[in-house]
C-alpha positions in Angstrom: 0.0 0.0 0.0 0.8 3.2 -1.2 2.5 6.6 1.6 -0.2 8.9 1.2 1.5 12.6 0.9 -0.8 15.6 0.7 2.1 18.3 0.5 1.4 21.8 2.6 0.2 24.6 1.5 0.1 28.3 2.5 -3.6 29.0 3.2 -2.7 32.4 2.6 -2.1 32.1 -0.7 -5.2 30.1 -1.7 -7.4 32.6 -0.1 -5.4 35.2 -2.5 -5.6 33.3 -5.3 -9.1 32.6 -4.9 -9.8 36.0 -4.3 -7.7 37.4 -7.4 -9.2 35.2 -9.9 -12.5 34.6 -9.3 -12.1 30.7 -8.1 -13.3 28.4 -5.2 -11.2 27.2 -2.5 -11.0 23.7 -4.0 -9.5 24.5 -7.0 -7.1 27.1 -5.6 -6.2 25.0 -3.2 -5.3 22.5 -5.9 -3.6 24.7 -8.0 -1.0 26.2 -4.8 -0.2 22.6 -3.8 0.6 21.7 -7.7 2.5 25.0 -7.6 0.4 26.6 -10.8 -0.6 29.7 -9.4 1.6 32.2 -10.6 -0.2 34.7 -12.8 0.9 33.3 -16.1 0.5 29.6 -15.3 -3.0 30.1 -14.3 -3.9 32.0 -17.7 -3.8 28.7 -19.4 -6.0 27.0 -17.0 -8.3 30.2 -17.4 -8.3 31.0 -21.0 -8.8 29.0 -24.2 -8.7 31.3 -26.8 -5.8 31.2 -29.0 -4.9 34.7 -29.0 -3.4 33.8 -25.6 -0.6 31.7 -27.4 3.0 33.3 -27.1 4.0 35.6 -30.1 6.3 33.3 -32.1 8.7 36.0 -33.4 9.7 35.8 -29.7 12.0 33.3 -31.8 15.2 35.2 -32.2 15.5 33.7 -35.8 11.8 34.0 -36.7 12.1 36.5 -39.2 14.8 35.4 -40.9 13.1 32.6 -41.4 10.0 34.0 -42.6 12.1 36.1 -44.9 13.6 33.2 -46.4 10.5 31.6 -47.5 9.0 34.9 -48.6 11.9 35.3 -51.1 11.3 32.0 -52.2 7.7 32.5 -53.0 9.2 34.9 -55.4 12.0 33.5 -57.0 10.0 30.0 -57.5 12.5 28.3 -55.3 11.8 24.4 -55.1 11.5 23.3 -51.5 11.9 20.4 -49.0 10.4 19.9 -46.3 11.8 16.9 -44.4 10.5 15.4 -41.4 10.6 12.7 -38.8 8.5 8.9 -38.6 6.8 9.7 -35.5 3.2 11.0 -35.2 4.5 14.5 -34.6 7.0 14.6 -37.3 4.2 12.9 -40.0 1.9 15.9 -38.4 4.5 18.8 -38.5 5.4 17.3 -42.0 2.0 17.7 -43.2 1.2 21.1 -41.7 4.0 22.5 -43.5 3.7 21.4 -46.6 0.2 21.8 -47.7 0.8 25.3 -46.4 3.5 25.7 -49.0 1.2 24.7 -51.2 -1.0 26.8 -51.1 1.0 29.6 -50.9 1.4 28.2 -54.9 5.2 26.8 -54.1 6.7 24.2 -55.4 7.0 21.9 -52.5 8.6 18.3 -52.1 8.1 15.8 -48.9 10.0 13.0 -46.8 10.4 11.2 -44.4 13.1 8.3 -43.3 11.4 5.2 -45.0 12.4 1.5 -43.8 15.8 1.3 -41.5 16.9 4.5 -43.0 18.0 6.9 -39.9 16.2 9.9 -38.1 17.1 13.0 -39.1 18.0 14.8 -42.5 20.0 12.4 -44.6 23.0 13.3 -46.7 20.7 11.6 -49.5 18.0 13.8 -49.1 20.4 17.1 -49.5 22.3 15.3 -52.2 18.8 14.3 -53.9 17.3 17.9 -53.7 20.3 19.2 -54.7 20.5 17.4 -58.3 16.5 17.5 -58.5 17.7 21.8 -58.9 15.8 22.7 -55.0 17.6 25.4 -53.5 15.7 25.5 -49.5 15.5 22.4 -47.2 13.1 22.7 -44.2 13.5 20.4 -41.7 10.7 19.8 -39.1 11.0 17.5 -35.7 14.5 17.1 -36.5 17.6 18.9 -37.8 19.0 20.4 -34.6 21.5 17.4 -34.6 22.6 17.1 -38.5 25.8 19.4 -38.7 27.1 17.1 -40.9 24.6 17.1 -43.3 23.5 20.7 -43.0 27.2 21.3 -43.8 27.1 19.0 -46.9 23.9 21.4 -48.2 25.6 24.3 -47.5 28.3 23.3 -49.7 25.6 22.6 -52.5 24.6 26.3 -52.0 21.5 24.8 -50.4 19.9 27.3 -47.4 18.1 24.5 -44.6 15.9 26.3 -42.5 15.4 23.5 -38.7 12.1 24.2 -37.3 12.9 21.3 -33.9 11.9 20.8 -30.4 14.7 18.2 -30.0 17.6 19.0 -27.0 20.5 20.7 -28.9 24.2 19.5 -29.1 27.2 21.8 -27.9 27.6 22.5 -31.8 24.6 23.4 -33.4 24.1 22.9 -37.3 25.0 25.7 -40.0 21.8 26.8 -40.8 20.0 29.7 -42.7 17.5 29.9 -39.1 16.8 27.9 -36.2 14.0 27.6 -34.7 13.7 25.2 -31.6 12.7 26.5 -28.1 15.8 24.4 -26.7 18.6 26.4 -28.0 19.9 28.9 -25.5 19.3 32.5 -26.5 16.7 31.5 -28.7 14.2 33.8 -26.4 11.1 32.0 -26.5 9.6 31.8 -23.3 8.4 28.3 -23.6 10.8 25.3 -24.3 8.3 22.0 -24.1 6.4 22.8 -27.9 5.8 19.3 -30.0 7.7 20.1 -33.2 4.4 20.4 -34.7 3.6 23.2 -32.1 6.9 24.8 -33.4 5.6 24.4 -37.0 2.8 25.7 -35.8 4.0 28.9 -34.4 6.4 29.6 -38.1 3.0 28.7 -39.8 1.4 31.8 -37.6 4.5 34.1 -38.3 4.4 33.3 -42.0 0.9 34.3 -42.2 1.5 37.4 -40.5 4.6 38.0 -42.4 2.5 37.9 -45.9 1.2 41.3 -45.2 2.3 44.6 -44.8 2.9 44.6 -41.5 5.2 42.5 -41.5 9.0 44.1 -39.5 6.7 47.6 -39.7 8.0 49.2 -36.6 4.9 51.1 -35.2 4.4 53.2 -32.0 1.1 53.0 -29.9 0.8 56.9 -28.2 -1.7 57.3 -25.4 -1.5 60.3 -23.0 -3.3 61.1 -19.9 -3.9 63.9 -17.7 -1.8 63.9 -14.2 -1.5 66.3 -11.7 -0.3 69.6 -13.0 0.9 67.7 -15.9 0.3 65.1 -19.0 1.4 61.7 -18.6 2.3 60.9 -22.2 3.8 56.9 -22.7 5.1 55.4 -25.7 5.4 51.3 -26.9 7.5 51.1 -29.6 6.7 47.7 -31.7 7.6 44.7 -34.3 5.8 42.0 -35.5 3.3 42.6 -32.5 6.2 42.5 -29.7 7.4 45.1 -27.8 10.7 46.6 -28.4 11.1 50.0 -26.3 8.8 52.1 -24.2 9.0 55.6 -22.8 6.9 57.5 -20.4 7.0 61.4 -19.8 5.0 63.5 -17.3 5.6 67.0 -19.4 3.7 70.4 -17.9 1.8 72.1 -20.7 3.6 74.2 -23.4 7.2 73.4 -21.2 8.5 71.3 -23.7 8.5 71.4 -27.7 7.7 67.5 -28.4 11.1 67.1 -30.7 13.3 67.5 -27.6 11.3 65.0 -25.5 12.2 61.6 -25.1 9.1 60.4 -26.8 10.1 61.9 -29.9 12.8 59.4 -31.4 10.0 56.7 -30.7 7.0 59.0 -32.8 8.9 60.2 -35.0 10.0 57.9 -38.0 7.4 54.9 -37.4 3.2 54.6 -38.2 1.6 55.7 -34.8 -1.5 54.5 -33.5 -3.8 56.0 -30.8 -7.5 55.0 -29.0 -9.6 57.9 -29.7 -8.1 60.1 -32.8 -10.2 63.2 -31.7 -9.1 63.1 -27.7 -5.7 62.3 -28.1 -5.3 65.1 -30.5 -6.9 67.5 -27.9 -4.9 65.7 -25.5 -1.5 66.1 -27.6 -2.0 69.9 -28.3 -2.9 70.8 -24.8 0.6 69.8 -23.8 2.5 70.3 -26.7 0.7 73.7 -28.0 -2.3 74.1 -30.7 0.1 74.5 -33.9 1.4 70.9 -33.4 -0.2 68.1 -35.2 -1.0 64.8 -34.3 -0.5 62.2 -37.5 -1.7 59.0 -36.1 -4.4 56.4 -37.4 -7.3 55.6 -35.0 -7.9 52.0 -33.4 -11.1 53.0 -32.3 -13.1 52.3 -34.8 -11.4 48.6 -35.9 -11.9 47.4 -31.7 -15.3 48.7 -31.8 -16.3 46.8 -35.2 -14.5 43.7 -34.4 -15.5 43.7 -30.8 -19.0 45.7 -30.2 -19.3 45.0 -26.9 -16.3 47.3 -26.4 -17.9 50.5 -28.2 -18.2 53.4 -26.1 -15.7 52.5 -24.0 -12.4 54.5 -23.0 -8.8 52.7 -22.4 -9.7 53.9 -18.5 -12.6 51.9 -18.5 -11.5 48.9 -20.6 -8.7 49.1 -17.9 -10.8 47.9 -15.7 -12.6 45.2 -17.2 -9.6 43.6 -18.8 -8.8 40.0 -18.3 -5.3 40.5 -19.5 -4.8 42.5 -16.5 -5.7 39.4 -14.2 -2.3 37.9 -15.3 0.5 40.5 -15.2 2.3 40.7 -12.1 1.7 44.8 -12.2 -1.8 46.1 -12.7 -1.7 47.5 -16.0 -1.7 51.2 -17.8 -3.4 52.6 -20.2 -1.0 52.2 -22.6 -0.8 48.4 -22.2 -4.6 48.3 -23.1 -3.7 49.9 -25.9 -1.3 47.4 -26.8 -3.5 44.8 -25.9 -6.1 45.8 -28.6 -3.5 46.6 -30.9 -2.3 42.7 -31.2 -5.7 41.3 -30.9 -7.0 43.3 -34.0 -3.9 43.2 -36.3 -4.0 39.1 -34.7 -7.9 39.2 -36.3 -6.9 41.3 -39.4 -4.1 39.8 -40.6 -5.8 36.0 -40.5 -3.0 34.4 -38.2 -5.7 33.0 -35.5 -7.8 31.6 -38.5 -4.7 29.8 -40.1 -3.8 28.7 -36.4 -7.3 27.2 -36.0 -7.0 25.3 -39.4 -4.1 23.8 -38.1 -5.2 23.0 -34.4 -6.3 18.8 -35.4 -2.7 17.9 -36.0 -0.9 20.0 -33.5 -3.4 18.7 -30.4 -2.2 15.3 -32.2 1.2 15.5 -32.3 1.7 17.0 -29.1 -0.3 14.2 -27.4 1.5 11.5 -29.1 5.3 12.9 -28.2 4.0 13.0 -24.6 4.7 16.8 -24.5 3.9 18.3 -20.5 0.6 19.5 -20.5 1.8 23.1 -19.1 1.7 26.6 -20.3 0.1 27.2 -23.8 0.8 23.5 -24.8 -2.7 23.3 -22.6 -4.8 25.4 -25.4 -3.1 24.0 -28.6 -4.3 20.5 -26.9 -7.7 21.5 -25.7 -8.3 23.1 -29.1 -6.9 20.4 -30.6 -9.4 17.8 -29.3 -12.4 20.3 -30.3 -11.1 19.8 -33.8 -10.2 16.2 -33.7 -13.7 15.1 -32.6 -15.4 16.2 -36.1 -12.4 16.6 -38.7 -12.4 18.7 -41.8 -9.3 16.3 -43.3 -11.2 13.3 -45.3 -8.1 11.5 -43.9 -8.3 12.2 -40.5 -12.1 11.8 -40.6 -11.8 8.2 -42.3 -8.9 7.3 -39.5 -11.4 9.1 -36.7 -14.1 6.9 -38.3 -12.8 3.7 -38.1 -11.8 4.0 -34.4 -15.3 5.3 -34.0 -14.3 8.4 -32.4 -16.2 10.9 -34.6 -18.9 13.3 -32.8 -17.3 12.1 -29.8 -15.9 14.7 -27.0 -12.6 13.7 -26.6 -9.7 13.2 -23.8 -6.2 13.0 -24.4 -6.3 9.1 -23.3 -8.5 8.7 -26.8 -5.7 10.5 -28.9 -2.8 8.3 -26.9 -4.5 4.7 -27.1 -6.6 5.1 -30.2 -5.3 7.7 -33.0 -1.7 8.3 -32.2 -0.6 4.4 -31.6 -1.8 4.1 -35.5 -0.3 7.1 -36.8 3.1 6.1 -35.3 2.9 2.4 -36.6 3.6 3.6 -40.5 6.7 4.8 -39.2 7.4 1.9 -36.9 6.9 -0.3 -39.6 8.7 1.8 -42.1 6.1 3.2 -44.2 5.8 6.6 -42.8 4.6 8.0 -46.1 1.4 6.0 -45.4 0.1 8.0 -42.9 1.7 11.3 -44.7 -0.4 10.8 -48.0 -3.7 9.7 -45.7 -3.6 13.2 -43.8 -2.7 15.4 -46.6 -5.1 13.9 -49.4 -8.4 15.5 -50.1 -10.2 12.8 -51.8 -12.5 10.8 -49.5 -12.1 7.3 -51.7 -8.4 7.6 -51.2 -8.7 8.4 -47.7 -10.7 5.1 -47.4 -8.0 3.1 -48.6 -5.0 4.6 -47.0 -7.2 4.7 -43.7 -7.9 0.6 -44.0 -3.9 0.5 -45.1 -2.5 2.0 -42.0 -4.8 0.0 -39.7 -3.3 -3.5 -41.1 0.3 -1.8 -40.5 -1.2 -1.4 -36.9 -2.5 -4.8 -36.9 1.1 -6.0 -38.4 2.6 -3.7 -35.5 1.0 -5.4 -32.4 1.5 -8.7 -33.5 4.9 -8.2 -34.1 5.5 -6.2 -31.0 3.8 -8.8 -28.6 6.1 -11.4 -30.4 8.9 -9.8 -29.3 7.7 -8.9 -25.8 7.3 -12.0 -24.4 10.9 -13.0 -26.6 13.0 -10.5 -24.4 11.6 -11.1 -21.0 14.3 -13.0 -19.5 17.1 -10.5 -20.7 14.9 -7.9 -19.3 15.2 -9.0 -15.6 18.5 -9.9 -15.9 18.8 -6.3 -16.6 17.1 -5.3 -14.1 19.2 -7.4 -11.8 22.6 -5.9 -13.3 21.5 -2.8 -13.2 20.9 -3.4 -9.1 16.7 -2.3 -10.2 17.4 1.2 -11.5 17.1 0.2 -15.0 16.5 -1.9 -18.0 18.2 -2.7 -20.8 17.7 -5.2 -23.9 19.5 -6.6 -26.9 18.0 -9.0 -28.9 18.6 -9.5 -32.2 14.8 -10.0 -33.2 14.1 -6.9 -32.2 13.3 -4.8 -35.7 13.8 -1.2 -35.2 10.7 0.3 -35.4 9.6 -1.0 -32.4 12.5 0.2 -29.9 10.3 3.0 -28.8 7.2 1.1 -27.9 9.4 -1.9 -26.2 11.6 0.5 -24.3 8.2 2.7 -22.9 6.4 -0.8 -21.9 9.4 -1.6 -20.2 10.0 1.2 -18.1 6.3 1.1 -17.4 6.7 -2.7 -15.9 9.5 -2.2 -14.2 9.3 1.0 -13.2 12.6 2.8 -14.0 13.7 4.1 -17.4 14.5 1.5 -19.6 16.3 1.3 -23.4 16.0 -1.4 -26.0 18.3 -2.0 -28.8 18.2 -3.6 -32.2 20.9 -4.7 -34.6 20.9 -3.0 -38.4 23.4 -5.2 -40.0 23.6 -3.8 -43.5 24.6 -0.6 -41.6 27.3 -2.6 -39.1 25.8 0.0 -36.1 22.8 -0.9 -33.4 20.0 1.3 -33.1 18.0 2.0 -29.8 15.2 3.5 -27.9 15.5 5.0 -24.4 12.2 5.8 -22.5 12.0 7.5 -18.9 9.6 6.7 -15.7 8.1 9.2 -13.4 9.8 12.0 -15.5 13.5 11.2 -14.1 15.7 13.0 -17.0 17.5 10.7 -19.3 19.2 12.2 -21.8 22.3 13.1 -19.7 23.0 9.3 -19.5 23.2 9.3 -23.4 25.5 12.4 -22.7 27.7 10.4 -20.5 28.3 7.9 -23.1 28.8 10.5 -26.1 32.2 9.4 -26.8 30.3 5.4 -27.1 27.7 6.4 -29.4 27.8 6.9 -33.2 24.7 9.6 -32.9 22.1 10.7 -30.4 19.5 13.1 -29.6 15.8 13.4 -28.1 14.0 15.1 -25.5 14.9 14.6 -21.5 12.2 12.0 -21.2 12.6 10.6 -24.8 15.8 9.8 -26.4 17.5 7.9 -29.5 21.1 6.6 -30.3 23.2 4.2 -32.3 26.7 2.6 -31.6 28.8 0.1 -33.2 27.9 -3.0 -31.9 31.6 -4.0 -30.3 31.4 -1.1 -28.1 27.7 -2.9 -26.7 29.4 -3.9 -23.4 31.6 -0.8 -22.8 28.6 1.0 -23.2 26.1 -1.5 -20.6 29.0 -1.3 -18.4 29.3 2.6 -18.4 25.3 3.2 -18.3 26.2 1.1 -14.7 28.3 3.6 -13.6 26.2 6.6 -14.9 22.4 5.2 -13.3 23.9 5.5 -9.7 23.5 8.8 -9.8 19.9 8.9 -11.5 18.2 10.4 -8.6 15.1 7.7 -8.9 13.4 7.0 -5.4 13.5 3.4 -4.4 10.0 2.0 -5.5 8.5 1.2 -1.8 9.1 4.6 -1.1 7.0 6.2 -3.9 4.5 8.3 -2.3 1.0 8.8 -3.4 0.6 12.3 -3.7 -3.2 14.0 -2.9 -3.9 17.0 -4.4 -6.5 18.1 -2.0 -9.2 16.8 1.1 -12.9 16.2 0.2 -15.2 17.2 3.5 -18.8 16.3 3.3 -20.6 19.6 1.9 -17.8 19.8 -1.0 -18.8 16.2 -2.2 -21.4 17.4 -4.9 -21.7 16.8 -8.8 -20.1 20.8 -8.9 -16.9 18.3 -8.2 -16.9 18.0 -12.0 -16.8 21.6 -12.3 -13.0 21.4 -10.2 -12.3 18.4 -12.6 -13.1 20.2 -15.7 -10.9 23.4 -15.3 -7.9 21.2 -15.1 -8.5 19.4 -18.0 -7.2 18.1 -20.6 -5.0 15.8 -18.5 -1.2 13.9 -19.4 2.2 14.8 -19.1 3.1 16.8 -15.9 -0.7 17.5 -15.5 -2.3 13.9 -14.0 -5.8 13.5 -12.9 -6.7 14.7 -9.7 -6.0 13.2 -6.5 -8.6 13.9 -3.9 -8.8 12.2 -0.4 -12.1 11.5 1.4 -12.6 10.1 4.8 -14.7 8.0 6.8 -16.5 6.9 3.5 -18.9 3.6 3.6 -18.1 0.9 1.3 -21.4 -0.7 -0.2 -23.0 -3.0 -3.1 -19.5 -4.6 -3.9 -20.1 -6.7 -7.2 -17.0 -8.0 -9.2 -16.8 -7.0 -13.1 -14.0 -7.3 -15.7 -13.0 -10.5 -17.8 -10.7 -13.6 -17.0 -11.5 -14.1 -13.1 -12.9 -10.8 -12.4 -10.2 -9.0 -11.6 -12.0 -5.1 -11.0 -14.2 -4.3 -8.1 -17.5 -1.9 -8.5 -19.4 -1.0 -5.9 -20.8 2.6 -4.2 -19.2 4.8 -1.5 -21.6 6.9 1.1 -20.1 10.2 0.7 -21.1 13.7 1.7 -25.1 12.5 2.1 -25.0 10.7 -1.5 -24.0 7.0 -3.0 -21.3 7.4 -5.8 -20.8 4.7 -7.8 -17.2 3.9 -8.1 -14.9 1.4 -9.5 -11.2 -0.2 -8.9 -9.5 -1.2 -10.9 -7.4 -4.9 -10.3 -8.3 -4.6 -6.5 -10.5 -8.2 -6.1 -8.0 -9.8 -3.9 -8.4 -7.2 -1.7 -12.2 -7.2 -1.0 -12.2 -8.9 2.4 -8.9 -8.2 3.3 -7.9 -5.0 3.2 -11.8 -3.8 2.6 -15.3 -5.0 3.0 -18.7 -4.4 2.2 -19.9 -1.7 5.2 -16.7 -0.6 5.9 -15.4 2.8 7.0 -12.6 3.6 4.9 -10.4 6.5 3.9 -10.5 6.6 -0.1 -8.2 8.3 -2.6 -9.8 9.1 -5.9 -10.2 10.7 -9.5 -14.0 12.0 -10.3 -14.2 10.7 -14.1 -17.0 11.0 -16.3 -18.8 7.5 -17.1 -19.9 7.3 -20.8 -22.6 4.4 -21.5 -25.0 4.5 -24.1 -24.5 8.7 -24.8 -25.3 9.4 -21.7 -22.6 10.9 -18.9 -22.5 9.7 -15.5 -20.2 10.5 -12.5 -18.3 7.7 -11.7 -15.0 7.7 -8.9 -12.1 6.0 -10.2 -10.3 4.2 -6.8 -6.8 4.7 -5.9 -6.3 3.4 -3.3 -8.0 2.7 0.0 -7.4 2.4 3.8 -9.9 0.9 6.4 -10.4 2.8 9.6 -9.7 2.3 12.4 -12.3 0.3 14.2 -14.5 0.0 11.2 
């Protein structure tokens, strides 16, 4: 049985948090223990809409990148857009280049087919190269190909990485990066799914088609103070601040060219709230003979947004939900700013061509287990909107055969059911499969790649429970070695694209991270998969063994390699060495973590309210854990195939019977509970799906008789 932790908490701080925002105790409570409550965390728990997404020229390179497509557009450059076999590089793959396509390019595709290697090839570059293309873009990969970004370099060939992956200490010669992992990249968010990366260059793109596009502008608002005019200044770039002033100047003191406003005003578009008052406001403190030059936002807020007309910045002040989230209540001037993005955001189409593109992102961040954190949370929760009734005849025909259309979905549908078949083209080395199924528009071809990938699925699971129960007794020899701190397996059956899945089953039996390998032997190198458990970081044991490995990359949770199979035990017997000092906590020590304590009035169907503002759930963001006590066990019945295993039965709580079930817990009815019982019950409220309608139903955790009961 499980040591039940529920970490403290500052009561002080839940009261302020509930205050601030608007929230009941239960949730604030939940969201101080999980330590989500500063200001910007909670905005994407609060807010859905995507205009709350970070700005991606944030990206240092993002421009230049934007640039470079732009001035292919024009000469009628020939482009590649290479991606990776997963479901997030087959998603960021498509994304990418059906919006090339549209934009009237003349765009090529691939992806590593068979046992050919992750990552941009040296055939690909070579292959473009003679085929007369002139731009590679690679997506969900390139941070790690210096050699080959070298090799297109010296073909005159420009490769533009658009990655999530960790970097290297040498990064690759390319035209722009673009990966949230590279240092001084200056985005403030480094767990994006490459799609979510392709994503963001997709939205800068669009924006970058127009004419606002690296138009500085300054936004000019002044405001009476005491004795004086508070005048402020935000100078700005593609929607993102570069420079602001602010000036209290006494009336007809100052001529406005030797004011520090004046470099910001004077060579860039200005816009003001309010043409006519700012005018009167600009030549009460700077004299009647000077001119204001500025175009009005006023009218485009109060079309796009009527329930804003009539309103000054003062009052919009007050009522804006932007100001819940800044650590500093906010100015006029950063209304202004505010409106300023969302309509140029609205104007210039960038949230429309982000919502196009919100099926496959939701999807590929799911599949790559990305941490359900910061605005990762909105491109998933949109995501799933979008997933549940497609507008892609091939997602619709994939959606349709695991009967998930019309159906509101949770991330577990997208991990079990969508992503799983996405990801088996790849594993099984057709990739292109599931590439041609999501970008074609014909519904009788969807049909047909749609039943094609599902018998590469069916081809996948009967090949990877083949070679599960095959590797068994290496695995806990492993496990023994590695004194229960990790797993490792070579076996030569073991086909490469099944590494990934082996390795995470693994690590989920055993409990620590755990890495599989499999021989290519036309290539003379092994190939492997390295998965984590209860996010312990594993990358730096790749690291460790740099000088032992032919190539190797991934994410801290997720990682790939190859070596030359004589240096197999020098590596097994460094990776000894190196998990020492892994950090994971010994397994009987593993507390159960409760997010929060149920009394009696709090144990209402508004529960689901509490569960609902947390959702979606996954990576870094689990289901809730809530404790109730002195609970009475009834009805026990026994459910589930081959012996029964599950319990159902109802727990007396807070006045009301709640049906509940638990899962694998049969040998424990009469022994550690019974029917009638008092007991002390750790659970997730879940909603209970039969027949269309929704029930609430209380999945058990675990459970603790009381005393005397």
């Amino acid at each position: 049985m499980a040591r039940w932790q529920k970490p403290p908490i500052d009561k002080n701080r839940v009261l302020g948090i509930s205050e601030r925002f608007g929230l009941d105790l239960l949730t604030s409570t939940i969201l101080v223990r999980r330590g989500l409550d500063s200001p910007e965390e909670l905005s994407f728990f609060m807010e859905r809409h995507l205009r709350y997404l970070h700005n991606p020229f944030l990206f240092e390179d993002m421009p230049l990148a934007v640039e470079r497509v732009i001035q292919a557009k024009e000469e009628r450059e020939r482009i590649l857009v290479f991606g990776d076999r997963d479901a997030d590089g087959i998603s960021s793959t498509v994304l990418l280049t059906e919006f090339l396509e549209e934009m009237g390019m003349e765009v090529d595709w691939r992806v590593p087919m068979g046992d050919e290697q992750y990552g941009l090839s040296l055939d690909a570059v070579e292959e473009h190269a003679r085929n007369g293309g002139s731009l590679i873009i690679t997506v969900d990969c390139g941070i790690s190909s210096v050699r080959e970004i070298t090799r297109a370099a010296e073909l005159g060939l420009d490769v533009i990485v658009l990655d999530h992956h960790e970097p290297k200490e040498e990064l690759p010669p390319a035209y722009a990066i673009i990966d949230p992992k590279v240092e001084g990249a200056g985005y403030p968010f480094r767990d994006l799914a490459g799609c979510g990366v392709v994503a963001k260059f997709l939205w800068a793109l669009t924006f970058g088609l127009t004419d606002h596009f690296n138009q500085e502008v300054s936004l000019l608002n002044i405001r009476p103070g005491n004795e004086a005019y508070i005048v402020e200044v935000i100078r700005t770039e593609n929607l993102i601040e570069l420079d602001r002033v602010q000036e209290s100047i006494v009336p007809g003191m100052v001529p406005v060219d030797r004011t520090r406003i004046y470099d910001l005003i004077a060579q860039s578009p200005i816009y003001v709230y309010d043409l006519p008052l700012q005018q009167r406001l600009f030549q009460a403190t700077f004299g009647r003979g000077v001119e204001l030059q500025a175009f009005d936002l006023k009218p485009l807020v109060e079309r796009l947004y009527p329930s804003l007309k009539g309103r000054s910045l003062l009052r919009l002040k007050d009522r804006s939900r932007g100001a819940l989230y800044r650590e500093k209540p906010p100015e006029e001037i950063d209304v202004l700013f505010s409106l300023f993005q969302a309509v140029l955001m609205e104007e210039t189409g960038v949230l429309r061509s982000m919502e196009r593109v919100m099926d496959l992102v939701g999807l590929g961040t799911l599949a790559d287990l990305m941490p359900l954190r910061n605005e990762n949370r909105i491109l998933v929760r949109e995501g799933l909107v979008r997933l549940s009734d497609p507008e892609r005849p091939g997602l619709r025909a994939l959606m349709a055969r695991q009967k998930l259309l019309g159906k509101k979905l949770a991330p577990r549908d997208v991990l079990w059911q969508v992503g799983p078949v996405i990801n088996a083209s790849g594993r099984m080395g057709s990739p292109d499969v599931a590439v041609r199924l999501l970008l074609c528009r014909d519904s009788a071809e969807a049909e047909a790649l749609g039943d094609e990938l599902l018998k590469l699925n069916d081809e996948r699971k009967r090949l990877g429970e083949d070679l599960w129960q095959r590797i068994q007794p290496q695995a806990y020899e492993s496990f023994t070695r590695f004194k229960e701190k990790f797993v490792l397996v070579y076996h030569d059956a073991v086909q490469r694209g099944v590494t990934g899945i082996l390795a995470a089953r693994l690590a989920q039996k055993f409990k620590v991270p755990a890495a599989i390998l499999a021989p290519l032997e036309e290539e003379g190198r092994l190939v492997g998969s390295l998965r984590s458990f209860q996010g312990v970081g594993v990358l730096n044991l790749l690291t460790a063994c740099e000088d032992l490995l032919m190539e190797y990359g991934g994410h801290d949770f997720a990682a790939g390699f190859s070596l030359h199979p004589e240096r197999l035990e020098e590596f097994i017997e460094r990776l000894v060495e190196v998990v020492e000092d892994l950090g994971l906590p010994l397994r009987d020590e593993e507390p159960l973590i409760i997010d929060a304590e149920i009394p009696p009035s709090w144990m209402t169907p508004d529960i689901m309210k509490v569960v609902e503002f947390f959702a979606p759930y996954g990576e870094q963001n689990p289901p809730l854990r809530l404790l109730y006590r002195e609970a009475v066990v009834r009805d026990i019945q026994f459910i589930g195939r081959n012996g029964q295993p599950h319990v159902k039965f109802h727990l007396a709580m807070g006045g009301s019977l709640w049906p509940a079930v638990y899962w694998g817990a049969s040998d424990k009815v009469n022994v550690e509970f019974s029917e009638n019982d008092e007991v002390d019950v750790v659970f997730t409220p879940t909603w209970n799906t039969f027949q269309n309608q929704e029930t609430i139903q209380l999945t058990v955790v675990d459970m603790k008789r009381c005393e005397g009961s």
